[in-house]
Structures are given as structure tokens and as C-alpha cells.
N, C-alpha and C positions, 0 to 999 in steps of 0.2 A: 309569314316567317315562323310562326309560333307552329302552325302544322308539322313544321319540318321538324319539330324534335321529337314525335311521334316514330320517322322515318331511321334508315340506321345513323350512327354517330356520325358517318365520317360524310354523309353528303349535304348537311348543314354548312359546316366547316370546308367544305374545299366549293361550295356555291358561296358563300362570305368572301373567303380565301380569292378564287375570283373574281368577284365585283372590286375585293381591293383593289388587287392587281392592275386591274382595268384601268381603276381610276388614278392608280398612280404612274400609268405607264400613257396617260393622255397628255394630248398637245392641245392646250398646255396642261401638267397635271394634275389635278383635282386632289388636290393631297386632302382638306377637310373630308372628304367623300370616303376614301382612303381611310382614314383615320377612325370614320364610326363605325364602316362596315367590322375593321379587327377588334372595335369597342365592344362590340354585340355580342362578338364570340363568347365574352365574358356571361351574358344572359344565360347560355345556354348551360353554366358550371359546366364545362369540359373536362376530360381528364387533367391530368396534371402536367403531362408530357409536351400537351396541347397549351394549356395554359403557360404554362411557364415558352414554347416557342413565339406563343400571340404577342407574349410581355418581349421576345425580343425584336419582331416584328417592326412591333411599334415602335420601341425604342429605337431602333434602325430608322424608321422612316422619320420621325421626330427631329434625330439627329441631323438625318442631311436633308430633308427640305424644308426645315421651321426652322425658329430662332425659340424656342420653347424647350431649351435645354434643362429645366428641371425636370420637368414632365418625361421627357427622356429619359434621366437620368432615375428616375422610380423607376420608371419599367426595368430598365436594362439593370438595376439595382435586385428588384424581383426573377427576373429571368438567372441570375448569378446566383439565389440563394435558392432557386428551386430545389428541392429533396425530391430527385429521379432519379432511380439506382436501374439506369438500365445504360447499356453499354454506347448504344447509337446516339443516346443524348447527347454522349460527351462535344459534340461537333456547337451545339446550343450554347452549352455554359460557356467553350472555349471563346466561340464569337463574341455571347455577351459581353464577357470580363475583358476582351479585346477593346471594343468599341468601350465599354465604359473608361476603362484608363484614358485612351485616347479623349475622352472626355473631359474625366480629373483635370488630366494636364492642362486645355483648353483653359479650365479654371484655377491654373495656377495652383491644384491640390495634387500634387506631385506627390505629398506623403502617404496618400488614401490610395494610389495609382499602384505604390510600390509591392504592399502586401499583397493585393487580388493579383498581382504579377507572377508573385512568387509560388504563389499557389499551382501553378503554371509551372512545375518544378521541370528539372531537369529526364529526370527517368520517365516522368507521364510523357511529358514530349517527344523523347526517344522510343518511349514503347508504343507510341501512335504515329511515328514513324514507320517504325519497322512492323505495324498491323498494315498499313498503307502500302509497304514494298512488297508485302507479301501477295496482299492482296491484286497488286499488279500484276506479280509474278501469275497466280492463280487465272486470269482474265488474261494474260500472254501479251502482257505490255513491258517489254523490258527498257523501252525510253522511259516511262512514267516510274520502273522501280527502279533506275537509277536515279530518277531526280530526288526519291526518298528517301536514298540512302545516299546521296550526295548531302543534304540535308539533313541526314544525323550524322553523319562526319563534321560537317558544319558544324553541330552543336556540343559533339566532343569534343573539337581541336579548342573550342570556346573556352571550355571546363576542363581543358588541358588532358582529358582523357588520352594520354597518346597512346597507352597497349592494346586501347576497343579501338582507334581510329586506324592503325596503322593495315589489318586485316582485311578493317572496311575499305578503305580506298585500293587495295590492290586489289576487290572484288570489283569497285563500282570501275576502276581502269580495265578492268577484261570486258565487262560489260558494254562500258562505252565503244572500246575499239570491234567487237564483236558484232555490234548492234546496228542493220543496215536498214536505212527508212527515210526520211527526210533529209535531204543533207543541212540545212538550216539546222536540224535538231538536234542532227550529231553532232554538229559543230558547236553548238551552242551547251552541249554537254559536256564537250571536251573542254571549252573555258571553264567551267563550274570546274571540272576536278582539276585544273591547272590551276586555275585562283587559288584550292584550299590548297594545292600545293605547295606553290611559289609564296602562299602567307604564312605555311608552316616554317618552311625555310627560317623567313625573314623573322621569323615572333624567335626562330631559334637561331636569330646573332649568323647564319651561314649563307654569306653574303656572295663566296664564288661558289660554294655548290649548288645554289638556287639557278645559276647562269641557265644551263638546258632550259632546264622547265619555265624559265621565262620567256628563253627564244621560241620554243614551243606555243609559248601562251599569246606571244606577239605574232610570231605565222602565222595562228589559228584566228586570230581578230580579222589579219587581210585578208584569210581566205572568206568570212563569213560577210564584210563588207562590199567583196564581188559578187557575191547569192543574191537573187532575188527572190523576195518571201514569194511561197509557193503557194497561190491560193486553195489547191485542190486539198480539202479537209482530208485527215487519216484518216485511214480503213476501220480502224479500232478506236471506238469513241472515249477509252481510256487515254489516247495520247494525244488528249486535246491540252494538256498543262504548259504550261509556258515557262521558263525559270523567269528572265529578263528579254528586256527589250533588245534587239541589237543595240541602238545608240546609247543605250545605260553601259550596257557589257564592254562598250567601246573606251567611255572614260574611267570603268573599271579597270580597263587593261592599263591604260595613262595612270591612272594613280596606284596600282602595285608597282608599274616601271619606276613612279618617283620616290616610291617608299623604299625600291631598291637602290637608287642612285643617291636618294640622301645617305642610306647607310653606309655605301663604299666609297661615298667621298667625292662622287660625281656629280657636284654641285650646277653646273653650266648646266647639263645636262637633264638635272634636278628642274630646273627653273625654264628649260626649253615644253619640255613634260606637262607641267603644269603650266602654263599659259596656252596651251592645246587644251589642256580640259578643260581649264577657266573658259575661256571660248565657246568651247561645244557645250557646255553648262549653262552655258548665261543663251544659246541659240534653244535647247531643249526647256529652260524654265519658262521660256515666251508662250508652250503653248502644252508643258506638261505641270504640275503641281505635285509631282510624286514627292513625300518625305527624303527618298533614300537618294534624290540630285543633293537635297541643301547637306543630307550627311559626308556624300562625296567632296562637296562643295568645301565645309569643315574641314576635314582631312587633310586635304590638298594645304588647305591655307596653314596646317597647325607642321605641315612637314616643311613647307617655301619660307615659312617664320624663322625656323630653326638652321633654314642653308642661310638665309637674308643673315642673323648674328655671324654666322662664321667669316660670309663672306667680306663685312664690315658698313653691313646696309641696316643699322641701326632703327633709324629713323621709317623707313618702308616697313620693317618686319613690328615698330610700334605700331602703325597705323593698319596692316593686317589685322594683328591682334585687336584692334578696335572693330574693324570688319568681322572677325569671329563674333565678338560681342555682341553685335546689333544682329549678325545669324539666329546667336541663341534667346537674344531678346525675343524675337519674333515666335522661338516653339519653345516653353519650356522642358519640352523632351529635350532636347537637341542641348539645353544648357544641363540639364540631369545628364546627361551620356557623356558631357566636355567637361565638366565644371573645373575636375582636375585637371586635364588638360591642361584646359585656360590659363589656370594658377602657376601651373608649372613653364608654360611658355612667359609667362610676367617674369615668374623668380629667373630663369635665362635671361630675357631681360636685363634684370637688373643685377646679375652679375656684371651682363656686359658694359652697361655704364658706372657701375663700381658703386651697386647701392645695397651693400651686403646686408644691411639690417632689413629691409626692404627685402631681400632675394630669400632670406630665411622665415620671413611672414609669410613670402606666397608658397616657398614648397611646403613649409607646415599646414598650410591650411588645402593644400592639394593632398597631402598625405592622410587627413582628416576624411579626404573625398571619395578618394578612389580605394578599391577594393581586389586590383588587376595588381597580380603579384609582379609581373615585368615592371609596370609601371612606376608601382610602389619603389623596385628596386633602382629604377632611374632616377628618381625623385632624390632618392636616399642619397645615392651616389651624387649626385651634385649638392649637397646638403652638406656633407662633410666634405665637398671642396671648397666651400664657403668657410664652415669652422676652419678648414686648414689656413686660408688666407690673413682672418679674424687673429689668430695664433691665441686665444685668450680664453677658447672653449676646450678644453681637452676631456674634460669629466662627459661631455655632450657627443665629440666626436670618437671617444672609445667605444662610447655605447654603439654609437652608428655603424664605426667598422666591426665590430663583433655581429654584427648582424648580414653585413656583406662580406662575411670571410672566404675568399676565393680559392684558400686551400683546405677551407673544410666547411660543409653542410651549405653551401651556398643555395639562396632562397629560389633559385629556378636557372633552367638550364639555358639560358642564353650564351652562346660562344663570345658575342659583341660585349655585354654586360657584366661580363665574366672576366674578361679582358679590360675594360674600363675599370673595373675595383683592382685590380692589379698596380696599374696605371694610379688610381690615388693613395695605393700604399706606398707606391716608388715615389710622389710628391712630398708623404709625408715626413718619410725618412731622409728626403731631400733638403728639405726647411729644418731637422733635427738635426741634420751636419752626421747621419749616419749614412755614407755616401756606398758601402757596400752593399748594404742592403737594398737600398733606392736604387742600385744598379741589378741587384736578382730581380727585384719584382719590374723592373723596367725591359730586363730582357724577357719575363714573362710575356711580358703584354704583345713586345714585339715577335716573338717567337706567334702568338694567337692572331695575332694583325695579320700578318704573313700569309696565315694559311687562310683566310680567308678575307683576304684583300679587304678587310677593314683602312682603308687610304687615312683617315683625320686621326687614326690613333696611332699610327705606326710616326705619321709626321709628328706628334705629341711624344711620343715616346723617346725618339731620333734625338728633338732637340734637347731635351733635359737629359737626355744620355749627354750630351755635348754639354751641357752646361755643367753639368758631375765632374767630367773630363776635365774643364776650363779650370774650374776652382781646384783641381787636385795639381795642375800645372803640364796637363799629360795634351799637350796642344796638337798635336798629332793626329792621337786620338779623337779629340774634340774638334778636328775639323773633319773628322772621317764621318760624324755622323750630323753635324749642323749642316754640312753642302746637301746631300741626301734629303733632309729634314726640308731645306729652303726649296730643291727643287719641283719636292713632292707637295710643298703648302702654296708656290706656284701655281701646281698642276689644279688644285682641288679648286677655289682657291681658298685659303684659310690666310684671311690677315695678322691676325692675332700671332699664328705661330712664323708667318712673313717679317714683322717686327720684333718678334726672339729673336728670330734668325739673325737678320741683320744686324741687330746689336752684340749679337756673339761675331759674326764674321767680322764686324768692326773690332774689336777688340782682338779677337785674334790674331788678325793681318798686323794690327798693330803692336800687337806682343813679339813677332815674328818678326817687322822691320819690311814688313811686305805694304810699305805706305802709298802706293798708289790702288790696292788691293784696299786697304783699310779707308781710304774715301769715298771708293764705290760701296764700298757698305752701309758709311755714317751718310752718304747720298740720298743709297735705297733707304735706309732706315729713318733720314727727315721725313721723307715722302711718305713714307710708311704712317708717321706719326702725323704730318699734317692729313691725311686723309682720315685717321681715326678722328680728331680731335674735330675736324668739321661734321663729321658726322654723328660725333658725340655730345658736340652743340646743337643741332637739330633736332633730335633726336629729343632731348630737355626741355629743350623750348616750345614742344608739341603740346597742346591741349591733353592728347591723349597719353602724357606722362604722367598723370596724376592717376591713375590706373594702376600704378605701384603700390598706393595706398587700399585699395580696393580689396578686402580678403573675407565678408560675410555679403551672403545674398544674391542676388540674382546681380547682371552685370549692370553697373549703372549707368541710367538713360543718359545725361549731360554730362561733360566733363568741361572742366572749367579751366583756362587759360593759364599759362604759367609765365612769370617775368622772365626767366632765364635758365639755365641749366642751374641744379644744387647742389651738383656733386664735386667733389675737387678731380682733376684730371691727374694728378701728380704718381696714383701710384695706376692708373692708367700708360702711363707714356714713360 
């Protein structure tokens, strides 16, 4: 071995390079054997380029077939700080600082994970994209330079770039539709640019102009489910890449339909959705380990959590939330990517059991977490539906709405969210007994609902129009938009706005002398409230109510028993 450094540089190194190979590629594999041959390499002081790939080598093989994750974690630590100013390295560091995060986290040092990420910036990424589409383009792969630049659209719509993504995408859609070669492929391209699609849509609140491109995006799933993968490799060894699997792309399609159908109020429909991908999820985790099932897996549950309160399924959408938990226990990536999330499906929650002081811990402490302007803005908005309720924070909730002001500088362009601060200006003017104003920003909302078949907010809107009416004496009025209101929290179904309802049509009927009208109301509306109040005892009594308390750290592993529900039902019912 020592002859050979005599010989040129590079046939030392790729005769080493080989024996590892060998030996980690045998049945069974010789990982120790492995391990010296990339040791040695070091003997021979190699260049730098060398050195710093051998440190991620090892680190690589360390990782996945030892339990000797420190030793790991030096090399791939060394291969990250290598000083190699040459262009092709960059594929090295990027791997390293990959695999070592992925490691951090392992170790629960999510803080150490976050800066070598960042490093990883947004423009490096985009500009080794678009070196990557070029490069296709150059070698005359135009499926492989769409997938690169479907894939920096992906990472502008992220970072909200919409003026660089909008270009992009009407280049990579000429592309796609132009591009004849595998039909698997094309088909599988065509979902990638329907997903950023149908998620631009959705991230922008425009719940019926997304309709096409969803029916598009649900065509193109059946058509690709009838293909059968075509063994005969491309002609062109550039379009060997793959975006997803079909059966990934398949509950990718289920979980944008449920991300659409929670928005517009299609709650049935919501919950049909995702018990299909819960399914094919829980059939694909039996024999895949991929991270991005248990992310879908998240999603789904953090959307069915949010139909389960409306719908009056208290106690399920607790115990979900407990199932998110024990998800993120298991990766602490998966809890760093949810944590607000999490917090903010608790403070819904505990709205809906009436535990106000409790709903303002967890969106505060979601607000702390996340750094996703929509998100931020949802947060908010229910935050100051809390102070509105409380009546006793005004110095807290001015601050709030000056920050969600929807007639001027509003924090992001969301149609849905936009229309939601609308909607709690017209509450608050409502509870202040300024009932004209709570009637402008109330036809705001409904005017925004409207056009884009927002369903849970036009029925929100509907009935505190009708209760404005009620109190002003204008009963007419106020049954023109409570019936409306009742039939469309029916249709969704929304209990909450089910039991307004009914308690205004009872009154109504009643003011009017319409008393066989007025006990089918106070009927529905028992039933109404027995069904809350059962469920809002359940719901209490759960283990995993003490989860309300929960607002630093990771999620916690036990939860402990509780005697009974804490909260008074009174201004529930």
C-alpha cells in the first residue's frame, strides 16, 4: 500500500474507494472493513477536496450502519467546515450539513440543527437549482429541467416570492404540456405543478378559483393509478430522477382535496378525504419509513382536528391532538416544524370548551413559535376573539387589531383571512352596541365569502347579521338572514352556528306569534345543546385534557387523569 503513493494521486484513492465499496456493499456487510479501508485514506494526506469527501463518507456510513453516532457526528462535523472554494464541492458540504442536522435532531439538539440549515439559504438553493435546469436543458433533458424548476417554484411560493414564481410556473406548464416521453413521467410532472398550484390557491384564502386546477390535479392522479411503471429505462441517463412515488403523490392528492374542503366548509367531505389517506398511510408505513408519510400523516390530523371542533366532535379532535403528539414525540423534526401548530390547535380547543385563559396561553405560546406570516395571522385573529369574549382586555386587543387591519396594510394576502378580520371587527362592534358598523364590516366579510365560497364564514357572518337585526327589532330582517345562516351550518355542518341559529329562530317565531314555529326551534335548539354539553363532558374528562396546561417543551410523554370536566358550561349553552 505504501508503493502506491509513489503512483498518481488518484489511483491510491479510488483502489481504497473500492475495497470500501466492496465491503460495505457485501452480504452481509463488512462495515468495520469499510470503515479502515476510508481510514487509510487519511495516511496518505490527500488533498483537501478528498479529505473533506472521505470525512463525509464515513460519516455517511457511520450513520446508517453503526450506533457510533459521535464518531459520525466529528467527521460529518469536519466535512461541513471544510475550506474548498471550488464550485463542484458544493454537492459535499450540502450532503454533509444534511445528514448532520438530521443527526442533531436524532439527538434532540434541534438548536445546533437550525443554523447549519440556515446556512442553506434561500438564493444558494435557488441558484443550484436553476445551475441544475440549465444544465439539463444543456444535456437535452427537459423532464429533469422541469423538475428543477418545479422545485425552485417550490421554494419561492415557500418564501412567498410570488413576482419570480409566477413566470416560473407558466414556463415549467409549457414545458410539462410540451414534453413527450414516458407517460408516468409526464404525468407525474403534471401533479408537481398542479400541487404548487392548487397550494398557491389555497395559502391565498381562493377557495372556488382553485376548483379547475384541482379537478385537474384529481384527473391526473386516476390517470397515473391506471399506468403501469414502465420498466424500459430512458434513453437519456439524465432522466433517471424521480419527484415521488406514485402511492406518496396519491395521498398528496387526498390531503390538498382536504386542505380544500376544510376551507370551503366541506366538512363531510373533509373527513371522507382523510380517512382514505389515513388508510393508504398506515398500508404504506408497513413497509416504507419515508419522513414525508409521518409529515402527511400530521397534516391530515392538524386539518380533521379543526373540521372535528366545528363539527361538535370535541372529545375525538382531543384525542387526535394527543395522536399529533406522540407523532412529534417520535421525530423531533416533525415537533420543530408543528410546535405552533400544535399550540394553536390546543388554544381552538379550548375555546371551544370555554377555557379562555388556557386558549390565550397556547396561542401565545404558538405565536412565540412560528415565523409563517399566514399562520402568525391566524393565530392572531383568534386571539383577539378571545379578548373580545374576556370583554376586560381592550388595551391587548387594540394592539391586536391594528395589526390585522383589513382596510389598510394587512400582514398578507390571504382572501379567507382577510375576510376573517373583517368578521371580528363586525363581533366587536357587535358586543360595543355599535350595531352599524358591525353591520359594514359584516357585509364586508359576506360580500368576500361570497366570491369565493368561503361556506363557515358567510354562515358566521349570516347569523350575527340576524342577531344585529333581532336586537334593533327589525325581525323581518333578522329572519332573512338567520334561515340562510341555519341552512348553510346544516349543510357544513357547523354546530356552534346550529345552536345560534336555533336560539334566534326560537325567539323569533316567538316575538311574531308564530308558536308552533317557535317550538320547533326551542326543540332543535335542546338537542342542539344536549349534544354539545355531552360532548363537552367527554371531552373534560379525558386524560388528554390536561394538555391545555402544556405551553414549554416538547410534548409531554404522560398525561394524567382528570376527575371531571373544569369548566362551567353556562356561557357555553
Amino acid at each position: 500500500m505504501m508503493a502506491a503513493g509513489t503512483e498518481a494521486p488518484d489511483s491510491w484513492y479510488l483502489a481504497l474507494l473500492g475495497f470500501a465499496e466492496h465491503f460495505r456493499t457485501s452480504s452481509p456487510p463488512k462495515i468495520r472493513l469499510c470503515v479502515h479501508c476510508l481510514q487509510a485514506v487519511f495516511q496518505f494526506k490527500p488533498p483537501q477536496r478528498v479529505e473533506a469527501r472521505t470525512h463525509l463518507q464515513l460519516g455517511s456510513v457511520l450513520y446508517h450502519h453503526t450506533k457510533n453516532s459521535e464518531l459520525a457526528r466529528t467527521h460529518l462535523e469536519k466535512a461541513v467546515r471544510a475550506r474548498v472554494q471550488v464550485a463542484q464541492f458544493e454537492d459535499v458540504k450540502f450532503e454533509a450539513a444534511s445528514l448532520l442536522s438530521e443527526l442533531y435532531c436524532q439527538q434532540n439538539l434541534v438548536d445546533s440543527a437550525k443554523p447549519l440549515l440556515r446556512k442553506k439559504d434561500l438564493v444558494s438553493a435557488c441558484d443550484l437549482l436553476g445551475v441544475g435546469a440549465e444544465y439539463a436543458r444543456v444535456v437535452g433533458s427537459e423532464y429533469t429541467r422541469a423538475l428543477f424548476l418545479l422545485s425552485k417554484g417550490m421554494l419561492l411560493l415557500m418564501e412567498r416570492k410570488l413576482q419570480e414564481v409566477h413566470p416560473l410556473l407558466t414556463l415549467c406548464g409549457q414545458i410539462v404540456e410540451t414534453w413527450q416521453g414516458n407517460p408516468i413521467q409526464k404525468e407525474s410532472l403534471r401533479v408537481f405543478f398542479l400541487v404548487l398550484q392548487v397550494t398557491h390557491y389555497l395559502d391565498a384564502g381562493q377557495v372556488k378559483s382553485v376548483k379547475p386546477c384541482l379537478k385537474q390535479l384529481q384527473q391526473c392522479i386516476q390517470t397515473i393509478s391506471t399506468l403501469h411503471d414502465d420498466e424500459i429505462l430512458p434513453s437519456n441517463s439524465a432522466d433517471l430522477f424521480h419527484w415521488l412515488p406514485k402511492e406518496h403523490m396519491c395521498v398528496l392528492v387526498y390531503l390538498v382535496t382536504v386542505m380544500h374542503s376544510m376551507q370551503a366548509g366541506y366538512l363531510e367531505k373533509a373527513q371522507k378525504y382523510t380517512d382514505k389517506a389515513l388508510m393508504q398511510l398506515e398500508k404504506l408505513k408497513m413497509l416504507d419509513c419515508s419522513p414525508i408519510l409521518s409529515s402527511f400523516q400530521v397534516i391530515l390530523l392538524e386539518h380533521i382536528i379543526m373540521c372535528r371542533l366545528v363539527t361538535g366532535h370535541k372529545a375525538t379532535a382531543l384525542q387526535e391532538i394527543s395522536q399529533v403528539c406522540q407523532l412529534c414525540q417520535q421525530s423531533p423534526r416533525l415537533f420543530s416544524n408543528h410546535a405552533a401548530q400544535l399550540h394553536t390547535l390546543l388554544g381552538l380547543y379550548c375555546i371551544s370548551v370555554n377555557c379562555m385563559d388556557n386558549a390565550e396561553a397556547q396561542f401565545t405560546t404558538a405565536l412565540r413559535l412560528t415565523s409563517h406570516q399566514e399562520l402568525w395571522t391566524f393565530i392572531v385573529t383568534n386571539l383577539a376573539s378571545v379578548y373580545i369574549r374576556e370583554g376586560n382586555r381592550h388595551q391587548e386587543l387594540y394592539s391586536l387589531l391594528e395589526r390585522i387591519n383589513p382596510d389598510q396594510n394587512f400582514p398578507v394576502s390571504s382572501h379567507c383571512l382577510r375576510a376573517a378580520a373583517f368578521y371580528i371587527r363586525g363581533l366587536l362592534s357587535f358586543f360595543q352596541g355599535r350595531y352599524n358598523e358591525a353591520k359594514r364590516f359584516l357585509r364586508e366579510t359576506l360580500k368576500m365569502s361570497n366570491a369565493e365560497d368561503l361556506n363557515r364564514l358567510t354562515a358566521c357572518s349570516l347569523v350575527l347579521l340576524g342577531h344585529i337585526f333581532y336586537v334593533l327589532g327589525n325581525h323581518r330582517e333578522s329572519n332573512n338572514m338567520v334561515v340562510p345562516a341555519m341552512q348553510l351550518a346544516s349543510k357544513i355542518p357547523d354546530m356552534s352556528v346550529q345552536l345560534w341559529s336555533s336560539a334566534l329562530l326560537k325567539d323569533l317565531n316567538k316575538a311574531c306569534g308564530n308558536s308552533m314555529d317557535a317550538h320547533e326551534a326551542a326543540q332543535m335548539h335542546q338537542n342542539f345543546s344536549q349534544q354539545l354539553l355531552q360532548d363537552h363532558i367527554a371531552a373534560c374528562s379525558l386524560p388528554e385534557h390536561n394538555l391545555i396546561s402544556w405551553t414549554e417543551g416538547p410534548p409531554p410523554v404522560q398525561i394524567q387523569a382528570q376527575n371531571g370536566p373544569t369548566t362551567s358550561l353556562a356561557s357555553l349553552l
